[in-house]
C-alpha positions in Angstrom: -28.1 7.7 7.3 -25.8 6.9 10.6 -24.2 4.1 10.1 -21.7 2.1 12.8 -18.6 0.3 12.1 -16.9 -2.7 14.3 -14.8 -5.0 12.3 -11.3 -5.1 14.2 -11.1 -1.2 15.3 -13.6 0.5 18.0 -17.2 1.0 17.1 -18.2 4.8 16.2 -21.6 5.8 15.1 -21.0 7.9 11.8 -24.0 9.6 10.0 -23.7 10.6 6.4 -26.1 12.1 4.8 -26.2 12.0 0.9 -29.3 14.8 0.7 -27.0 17.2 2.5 -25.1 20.3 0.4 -22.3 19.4 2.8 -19.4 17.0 0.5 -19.3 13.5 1.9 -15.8 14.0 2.4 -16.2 17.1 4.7 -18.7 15.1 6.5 -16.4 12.4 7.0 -13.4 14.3 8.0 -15.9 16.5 10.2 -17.3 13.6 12.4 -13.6 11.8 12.9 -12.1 15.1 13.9 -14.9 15.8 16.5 -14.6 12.1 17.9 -10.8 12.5 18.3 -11.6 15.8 20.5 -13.9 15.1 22.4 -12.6 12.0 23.2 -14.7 9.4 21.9 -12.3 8.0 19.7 -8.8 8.1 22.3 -5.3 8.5 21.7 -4.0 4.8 20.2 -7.1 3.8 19.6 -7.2 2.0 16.1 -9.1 2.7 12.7 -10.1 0.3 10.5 -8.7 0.3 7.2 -9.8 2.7 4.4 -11.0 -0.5 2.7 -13.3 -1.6 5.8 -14.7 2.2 6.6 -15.4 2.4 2.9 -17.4 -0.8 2.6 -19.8 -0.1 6.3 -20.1 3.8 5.2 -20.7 3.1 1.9 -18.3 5.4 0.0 -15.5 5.0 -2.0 -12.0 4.0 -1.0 -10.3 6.7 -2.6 -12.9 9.3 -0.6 -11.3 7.5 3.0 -8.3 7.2 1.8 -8.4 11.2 1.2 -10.3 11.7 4.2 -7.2 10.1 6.1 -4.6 12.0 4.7 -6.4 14.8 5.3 -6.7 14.2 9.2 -3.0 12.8 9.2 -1.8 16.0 7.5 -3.4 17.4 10.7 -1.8 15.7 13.2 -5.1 13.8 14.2 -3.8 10.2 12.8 -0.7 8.2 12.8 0.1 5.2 10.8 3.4 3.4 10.7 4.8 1.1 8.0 3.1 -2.3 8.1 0.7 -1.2 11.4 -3.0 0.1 11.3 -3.9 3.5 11.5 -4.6 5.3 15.0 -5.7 8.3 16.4 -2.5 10.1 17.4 -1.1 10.8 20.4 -1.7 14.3 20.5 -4.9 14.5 18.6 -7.0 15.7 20.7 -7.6 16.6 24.6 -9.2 14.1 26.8 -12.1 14.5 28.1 -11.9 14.6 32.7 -13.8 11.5 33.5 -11.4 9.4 30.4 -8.2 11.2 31.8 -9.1 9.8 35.5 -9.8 6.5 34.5 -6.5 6.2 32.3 -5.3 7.3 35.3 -7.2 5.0 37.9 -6.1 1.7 35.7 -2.5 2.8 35.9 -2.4 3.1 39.5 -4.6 0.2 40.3 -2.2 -1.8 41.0 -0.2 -0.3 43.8 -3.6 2.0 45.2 -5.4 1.6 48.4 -8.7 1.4 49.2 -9.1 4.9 49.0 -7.7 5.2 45.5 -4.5 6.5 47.0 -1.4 5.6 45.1 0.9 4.1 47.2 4.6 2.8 47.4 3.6 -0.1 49.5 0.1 -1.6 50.1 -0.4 -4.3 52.8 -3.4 -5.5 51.6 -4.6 -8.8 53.2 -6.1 -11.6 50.9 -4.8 -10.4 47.6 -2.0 -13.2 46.4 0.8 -12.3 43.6 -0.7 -11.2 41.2 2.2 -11.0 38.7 2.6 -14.9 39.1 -0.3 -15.9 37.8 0.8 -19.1 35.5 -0.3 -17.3 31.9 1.3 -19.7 30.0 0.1 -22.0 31.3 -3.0 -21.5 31.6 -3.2 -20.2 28.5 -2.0 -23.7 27.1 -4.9 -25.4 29.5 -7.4 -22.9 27.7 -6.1 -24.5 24.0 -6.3 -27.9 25.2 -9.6 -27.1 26.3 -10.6 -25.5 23.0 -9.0 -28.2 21.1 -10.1 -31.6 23.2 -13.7 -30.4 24.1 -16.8 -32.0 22.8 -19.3 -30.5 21.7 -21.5 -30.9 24.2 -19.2 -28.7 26.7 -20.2 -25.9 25.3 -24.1 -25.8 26.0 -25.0 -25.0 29.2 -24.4 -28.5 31.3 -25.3 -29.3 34.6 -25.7 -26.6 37.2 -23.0 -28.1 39.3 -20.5 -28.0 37.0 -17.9 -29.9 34.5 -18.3 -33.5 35.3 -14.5 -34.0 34.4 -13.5 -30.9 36.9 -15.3 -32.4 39.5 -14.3 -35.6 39.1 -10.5 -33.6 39.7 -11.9 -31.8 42.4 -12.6 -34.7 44.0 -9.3 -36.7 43.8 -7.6 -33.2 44.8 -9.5 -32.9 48.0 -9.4 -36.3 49.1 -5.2 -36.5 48.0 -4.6 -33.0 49.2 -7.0 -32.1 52.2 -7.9 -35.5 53.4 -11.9 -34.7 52.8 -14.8 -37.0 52.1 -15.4 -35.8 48.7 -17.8 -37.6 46.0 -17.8 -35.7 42.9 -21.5 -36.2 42.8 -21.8 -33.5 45.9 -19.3 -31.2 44.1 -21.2 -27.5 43.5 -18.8 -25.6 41.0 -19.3 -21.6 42.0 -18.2 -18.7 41.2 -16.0 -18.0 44.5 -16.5 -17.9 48.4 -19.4 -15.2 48.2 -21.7 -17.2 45.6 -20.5 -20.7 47.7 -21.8 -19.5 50.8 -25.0 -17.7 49.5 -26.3 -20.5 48.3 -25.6 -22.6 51.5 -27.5 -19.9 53.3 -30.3 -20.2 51.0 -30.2 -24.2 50.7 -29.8 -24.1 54.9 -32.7 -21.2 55.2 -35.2 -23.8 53.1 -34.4 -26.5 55.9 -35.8 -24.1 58.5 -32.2 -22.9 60.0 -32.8 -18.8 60.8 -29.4 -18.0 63.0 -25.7 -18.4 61.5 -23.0 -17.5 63.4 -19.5 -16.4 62.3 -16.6 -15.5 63.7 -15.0 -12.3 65.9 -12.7 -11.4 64.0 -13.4 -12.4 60.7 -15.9 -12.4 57.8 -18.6 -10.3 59.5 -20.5 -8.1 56.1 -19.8 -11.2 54.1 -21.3 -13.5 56.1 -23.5 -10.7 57.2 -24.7 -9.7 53.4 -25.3 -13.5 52.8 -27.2 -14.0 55.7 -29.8 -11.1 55.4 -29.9 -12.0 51.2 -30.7 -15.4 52.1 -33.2 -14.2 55.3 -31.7 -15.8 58.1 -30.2 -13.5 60.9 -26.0 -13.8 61.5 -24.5 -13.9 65.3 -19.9 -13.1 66.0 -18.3 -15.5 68.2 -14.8 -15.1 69.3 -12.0 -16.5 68.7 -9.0 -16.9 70.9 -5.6 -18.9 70.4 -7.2 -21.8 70.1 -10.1 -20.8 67.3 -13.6 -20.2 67.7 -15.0 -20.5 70.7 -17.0 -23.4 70.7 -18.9 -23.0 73.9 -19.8 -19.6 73.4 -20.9 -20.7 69.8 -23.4 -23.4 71.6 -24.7 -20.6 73.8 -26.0 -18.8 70.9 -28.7 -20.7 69.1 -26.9 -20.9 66.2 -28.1 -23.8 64.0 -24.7 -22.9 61.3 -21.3 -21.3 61.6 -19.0 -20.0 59.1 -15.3 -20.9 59.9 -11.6 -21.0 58.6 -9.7 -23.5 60.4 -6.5 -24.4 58.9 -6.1 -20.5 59.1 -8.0 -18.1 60.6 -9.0 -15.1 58.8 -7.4 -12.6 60.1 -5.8 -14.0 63.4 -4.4 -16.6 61.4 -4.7 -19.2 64.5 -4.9 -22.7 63.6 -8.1 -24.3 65.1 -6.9 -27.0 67.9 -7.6 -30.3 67.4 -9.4 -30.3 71.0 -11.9 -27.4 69.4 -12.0 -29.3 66.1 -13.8 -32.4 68.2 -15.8 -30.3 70.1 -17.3 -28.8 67.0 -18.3 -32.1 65.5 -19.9 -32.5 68.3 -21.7 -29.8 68.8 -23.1 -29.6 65.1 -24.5 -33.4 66.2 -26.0 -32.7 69.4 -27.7 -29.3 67.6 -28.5 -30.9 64.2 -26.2 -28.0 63.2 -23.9 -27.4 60.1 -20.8 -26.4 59.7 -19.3 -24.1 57.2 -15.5 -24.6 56.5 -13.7 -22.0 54.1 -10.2 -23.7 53.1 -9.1 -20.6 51.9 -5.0 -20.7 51.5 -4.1 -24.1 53.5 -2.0 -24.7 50.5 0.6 -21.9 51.3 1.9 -23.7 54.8 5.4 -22.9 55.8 6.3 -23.9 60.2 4.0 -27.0 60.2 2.3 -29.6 59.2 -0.5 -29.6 56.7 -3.8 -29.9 58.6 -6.7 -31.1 57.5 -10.2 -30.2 56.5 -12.8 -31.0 59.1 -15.4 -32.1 56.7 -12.7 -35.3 57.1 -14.1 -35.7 60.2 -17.8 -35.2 59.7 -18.8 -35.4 55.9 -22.6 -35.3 56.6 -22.5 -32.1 59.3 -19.5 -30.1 57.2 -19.8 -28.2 53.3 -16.1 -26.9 52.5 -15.8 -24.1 50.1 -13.0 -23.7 48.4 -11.9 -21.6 45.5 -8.7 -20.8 43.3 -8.5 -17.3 44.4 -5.4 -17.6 46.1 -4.3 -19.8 44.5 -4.6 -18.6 41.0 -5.8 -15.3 40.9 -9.3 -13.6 42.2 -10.3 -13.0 38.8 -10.7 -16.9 38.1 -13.9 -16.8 39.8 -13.6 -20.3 40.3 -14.6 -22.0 43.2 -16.7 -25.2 44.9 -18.7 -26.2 47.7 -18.3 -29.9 48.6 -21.9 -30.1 50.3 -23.5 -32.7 52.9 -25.7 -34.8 51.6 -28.7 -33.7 53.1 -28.2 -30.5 51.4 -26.3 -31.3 48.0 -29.8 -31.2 45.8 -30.9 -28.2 47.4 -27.3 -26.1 46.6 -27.4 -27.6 43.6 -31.1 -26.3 42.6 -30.1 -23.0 44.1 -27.3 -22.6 41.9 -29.0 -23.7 38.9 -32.1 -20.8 39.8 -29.0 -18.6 40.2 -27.0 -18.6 37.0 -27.5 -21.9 35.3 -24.0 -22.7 35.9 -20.4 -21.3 36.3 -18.4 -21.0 32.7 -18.1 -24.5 31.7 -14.7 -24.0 29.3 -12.8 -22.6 32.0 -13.8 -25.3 34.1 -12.4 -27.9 31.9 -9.1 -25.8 31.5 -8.9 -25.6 35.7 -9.6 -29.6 35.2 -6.5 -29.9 32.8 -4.1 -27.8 34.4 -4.9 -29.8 37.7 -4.3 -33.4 36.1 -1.7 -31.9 34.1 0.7 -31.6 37.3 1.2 -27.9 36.2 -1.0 -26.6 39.2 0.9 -28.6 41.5 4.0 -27.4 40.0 3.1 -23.6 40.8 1.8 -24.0 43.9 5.3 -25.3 44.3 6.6 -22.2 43.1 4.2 -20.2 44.5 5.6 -21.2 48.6 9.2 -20.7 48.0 8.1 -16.9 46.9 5.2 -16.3 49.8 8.5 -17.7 52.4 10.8 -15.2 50.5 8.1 -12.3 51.3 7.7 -14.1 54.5 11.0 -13.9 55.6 11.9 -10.1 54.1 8.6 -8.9 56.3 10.1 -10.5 59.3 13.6 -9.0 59.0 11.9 -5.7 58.4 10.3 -5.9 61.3 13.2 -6.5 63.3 15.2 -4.2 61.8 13.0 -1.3 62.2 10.1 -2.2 64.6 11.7 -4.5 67.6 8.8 -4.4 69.7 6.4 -5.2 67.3 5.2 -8.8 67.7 4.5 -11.1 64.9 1.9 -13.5 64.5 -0.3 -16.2 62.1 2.5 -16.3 59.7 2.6 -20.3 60.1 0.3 -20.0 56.8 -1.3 -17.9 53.8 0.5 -14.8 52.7 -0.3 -12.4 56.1 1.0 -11.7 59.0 -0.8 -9.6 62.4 1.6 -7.0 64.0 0.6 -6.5 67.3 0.9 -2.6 68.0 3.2 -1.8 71.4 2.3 -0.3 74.2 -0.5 1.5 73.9 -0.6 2.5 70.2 -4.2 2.5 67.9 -5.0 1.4 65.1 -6.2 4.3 63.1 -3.5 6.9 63.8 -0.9 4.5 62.8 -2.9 4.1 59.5 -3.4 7.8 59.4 0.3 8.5 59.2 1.4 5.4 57.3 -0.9 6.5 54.5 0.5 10.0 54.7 4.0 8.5 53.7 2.7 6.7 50.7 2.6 3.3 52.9 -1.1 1.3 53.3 -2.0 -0.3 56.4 -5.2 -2.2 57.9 -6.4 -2.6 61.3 -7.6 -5.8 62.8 -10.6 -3.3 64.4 -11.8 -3.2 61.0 -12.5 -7.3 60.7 -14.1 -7.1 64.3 -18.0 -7.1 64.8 -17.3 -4.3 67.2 -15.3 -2.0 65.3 -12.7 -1.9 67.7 -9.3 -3.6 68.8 -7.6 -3.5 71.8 -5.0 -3.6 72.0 -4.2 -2.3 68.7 -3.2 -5.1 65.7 -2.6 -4.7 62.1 -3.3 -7.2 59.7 -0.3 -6.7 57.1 -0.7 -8.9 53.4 2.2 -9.7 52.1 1.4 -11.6 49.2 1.1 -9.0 46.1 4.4 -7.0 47.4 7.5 -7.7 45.9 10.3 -8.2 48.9 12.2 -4.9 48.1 8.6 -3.3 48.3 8.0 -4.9 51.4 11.2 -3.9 53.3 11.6 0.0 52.3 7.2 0.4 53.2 8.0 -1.3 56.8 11.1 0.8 56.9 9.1 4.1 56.0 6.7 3.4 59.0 9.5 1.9 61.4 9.3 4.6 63.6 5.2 4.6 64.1 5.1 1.5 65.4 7.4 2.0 68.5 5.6 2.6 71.5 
């Protein structure tokens, strides 16, 4: 009858049937040998002991222990003194679609969008990667394992960890100078989830129109929008931020912005524009989305503050620990108004039930802790390193190219000279292993004139970062 291990090795479906003429041990030798070819069981992939196959398959240990010489005789199986055994290196060809995924996770890393691998990848919005705090977090994950009631681990309230909230809170307030009451605190999953369920909590107050901004988040805010039924309007932003005049002219009841640092001009909204906002979103009965996305990585000025400071009852900030800490958290918050906190807080609940409550309290310890502090510390001496070896690049083998939004965040715009495009640039950059992006890409038109690139910095290593601008030096002189 088939039967399927687990225990501590992969699971294989094995059938063995007694009634056949065929010996057990053939059988058993037949089925591992076929797995190891065609690829179901790969190359370092381990077996369980002779001792745990025996007792799932039902046979005797001396019959798998015979059965394993048999296929290490063979070259299918290596073992090593004191280690399991596993299928050999050698044992058997891999199938295509395994061979280009082994191949796909080993490049992942350094590959573009197109699955390219490259040398150098100035991907916006992606942070260091390699400087994720493991051990620490790992230690916040034990203390939260170890310190925990009980109680923590059933599913909670929808909004999230009472104690990371209650952290949230004092972090906003301390850090970003917002109006935060833990009791209006949404735990999410990230930036996508925080604004859908605004949208959704916004559409159910009878608000059909958000606008966003030109350049900027135009299919997230887009996808949200159309997902939550309401319809989704660009404004533009100049030096100064959004335009808030042009954003009054639309009809827009809501408006999705990022103003500590634009995405992508990386402007800084002007105090002027911040006040004209607020009052805007009064005179409209309007609200206003704020994404606080990397204000913690600040470098030429000031720290500036969240406007939900300014207006806690017409703002919701989201804000996550994507750039923070790394995308894969999936860790974020919306601090909502209060005329909209129950209704985000319902939609979340109809959603999910609730973001992962143990990692919650780990986020919650390694913020009291002082250890998140301590690496975002860390984590701006290395973004100004990166900073400043993209900078010097640029002036060592681009002159002409002018540098912007670097006040902030981890990327920069080049503004192409003369009267250089966008996608030939990118065309030939990608040709000499070297990934590029276009501002005309983040634009609700498609287009950008004159020409810009948006260049992250933030998962390159500074030696990476000055040999790929020095491979493309020459395509961005005019």
């Amino acid at each position: 009858m088939p039967v399927k291990w687990s225990g501590l090795g992969p699971e294989l479906l094995l059938a063995v049937d007694r009634a056949a003429a065929e010996p057990l041990r053939s059988q058993l030798e037949t089925q591992l040998r076929d797995a190891i070819r065609s690829g179901r069981l790969a190359a370092g992939e381990r077996l369980p002991s002779s001792r745990e196959l025996a007792r799932e398959v039902g046979l005797s240990r001396g019959l798998v222990q015979d059965c394993y010489a048999q296929l290490l005789a063979e070259g299918y199986l290596e073992t090593r003194m004191g280690s399991a055994t596993r299928v050999a290196a050698g044992g058997g060809a891999q199938p295509a679609h395994v061979a280009a995924g082994a191949a796909s996770r080993a490049s992942a890393g350094q590959a573009g969008q197109h699955g390219q691998r490259l040398t150098a990848n100035f991907e916006a919005g992606v942070p260091d990667l390699s400087s994720f705090p493991r051990a620490d977090w790992a230690w916040a994950v034990r203390e939260a394992c170890r310190a925990a009631p009980n109680e923590s681990f059933n599913y909670g309230d929808p909004r999230g960890s009472q104690d990371l909230r209650d952290v949230l809170a004092g972090y906003l307030r301390r850090v970003r100078a917002a109006v935060a009451d833990p009791g209006r605190i949404v735990v999410c999953t990230g930036f996508a989830q925080g604004l859908n369920l605004l949208l959704r909590a916004l559409a159910g107050s009878g608000i059909r129109l958000v606008a966003f901004e030109d350049p900027g988040y135009s299919r997230t805010v887009a996808a949200a929008a159309a997902s939550a039924g309401v319809g989704a309007v660009p404004v533009p932003v100049d030096e100064l931020g959004i335009d808030v005049t042009a954003l009054a002219a639309t009809g827009a009841r809501a408006v999705v912005l990022t103003p500590a640092h634009q995405w992508p001009t990386g402007v800084v909204l002007s105090p002027q524009r911040r006040h004209q906002l607020v009052e805007w979103a009064a005179a409209a009965d309007s609200m206003i989305i704020e994404d606080d996305y990397d204000a913690e990585f600040r470098y030429d000025r000031d720290p500036v503050g969240v406007i939900q400071g300014l207006a806690a009852d017409r703002v919701a900030a989201i804000g996550t620990v994507s750039k923070s800490l790394a995308p894969s958290m999936r860790l974020g918050w919306v601090l909502c108004p209060p005329a909209i906190a129950e209704a985000v807080a319902a939609e979340k609940a109809s959603q999910d039930r609730g973001s992962p409550v143990l990692d919650q309290v780990a986020l919650a310890i390694l913020m009291t802790s002082g250890r998140y502090d301590r690496h975002l510390r860390r984590m701006r001496a290395t973004y100004a390193g990166k900073r400043s070896a993209l900078t010097e690049a640029l002036a060592a083998h681009a002159p002409e190219v002018a540098v912007t939004g670097l006040a902030a965040g981890f990327h920069a715009v080049a503004q192409l000279p003369g009267a250089l495009a966008e996608q030939p640039v990118i065309a030939a950059a990608r040709d000499r292993g070297v990934g590029l992006y276009g501002m005309g890409s983040m634009r609700s038109t498609g287009s950008a004139v004159p020409g810009q690139l948006v260049l992250g910095f933030g998962n390159l290593g500074e030696r990476a970062i000055t040999a790929g601008i020095a491979a493309i030096g020459d395509l961005l002189r005019a």
